[in-house]
C-alpha positions as CSV (number, residue, x, y, z in Angstrom):
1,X,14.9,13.8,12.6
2,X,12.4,16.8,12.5
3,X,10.9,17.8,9.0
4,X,8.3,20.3,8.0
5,X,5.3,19.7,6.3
6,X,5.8,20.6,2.1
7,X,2.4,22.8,0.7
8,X,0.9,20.4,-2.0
9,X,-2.2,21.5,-3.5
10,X,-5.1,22.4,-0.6
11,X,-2.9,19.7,1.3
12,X,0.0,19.2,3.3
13,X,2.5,16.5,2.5
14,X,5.3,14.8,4.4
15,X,8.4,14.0,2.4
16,X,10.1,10.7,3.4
17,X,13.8,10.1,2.6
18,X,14.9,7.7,0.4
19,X,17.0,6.2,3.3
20,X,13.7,5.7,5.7
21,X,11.8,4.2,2.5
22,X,14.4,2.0,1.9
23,X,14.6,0.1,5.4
24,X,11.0,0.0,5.6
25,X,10.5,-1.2,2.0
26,X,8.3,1.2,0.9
27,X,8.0,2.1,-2.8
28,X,4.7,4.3,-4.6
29,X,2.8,1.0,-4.7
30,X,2.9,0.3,-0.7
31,X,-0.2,0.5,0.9
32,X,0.6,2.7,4.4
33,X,-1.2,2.9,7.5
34,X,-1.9,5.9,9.1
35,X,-2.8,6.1,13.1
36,X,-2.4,8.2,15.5
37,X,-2.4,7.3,19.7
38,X,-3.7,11.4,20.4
39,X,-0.1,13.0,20.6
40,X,2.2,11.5,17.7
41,X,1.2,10.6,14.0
42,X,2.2,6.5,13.3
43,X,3.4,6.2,9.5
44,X,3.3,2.1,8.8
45,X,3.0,-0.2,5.8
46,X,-0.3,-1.8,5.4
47,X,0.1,-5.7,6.8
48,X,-2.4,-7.7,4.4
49,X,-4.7,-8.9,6.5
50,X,-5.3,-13.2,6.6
51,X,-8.5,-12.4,4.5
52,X,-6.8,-10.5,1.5
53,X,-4.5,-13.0,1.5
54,X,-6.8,-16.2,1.2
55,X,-8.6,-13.6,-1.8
56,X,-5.4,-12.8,-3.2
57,X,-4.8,-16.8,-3.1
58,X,-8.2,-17.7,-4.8
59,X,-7.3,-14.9,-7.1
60,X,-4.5,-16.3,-8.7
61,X,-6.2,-19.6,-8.6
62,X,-9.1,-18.9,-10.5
63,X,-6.9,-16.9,-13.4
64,X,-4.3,-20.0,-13.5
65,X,-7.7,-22.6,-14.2
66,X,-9.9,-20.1,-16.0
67,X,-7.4,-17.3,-17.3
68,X,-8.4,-17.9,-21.1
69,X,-11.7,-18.2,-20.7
70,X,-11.6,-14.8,-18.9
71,X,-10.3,-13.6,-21.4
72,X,-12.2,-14.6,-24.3
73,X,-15.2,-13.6,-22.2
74,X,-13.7,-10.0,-21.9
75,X,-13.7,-9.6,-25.7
């Protein structure tokens, strides 16, 4: 597939087709990687890394044990 870069802003964007985002899973909220190996631009979702995960984890702990007191703190 060959596409042209869209004018957005000071900025050029790529437009993805629904189809592409689709297989890939990617919705507005997906994290994406960008790289590049020196000759072709790599478009990826983000994989969470083991140590967002384990945060992510504690996360949801903590709110589970201490989620009211969070939130009478926060008034």
């Amino acid at each position: 597939m060959v596409k042209k870069l869209t004018k957005h802003g000071n900025s050029l964007a790529l437009v993805i087709d629904r189809p592409i985002l689709d297989l890939l899973k990617i919705d507005p909220e997906t994290p994406l990687e960008i790289s590049t190996d020196g000759r072709q631009l790599i478009v990826a979702p983000a994989n969470k890394s083991g140590r967002r995960k384990k945060f992510e984890a504690a996360q949801e702990s903590a709110h589970k044990r201490y989620g009211k007191a969070f939130r009478k703190l926060a008034e």
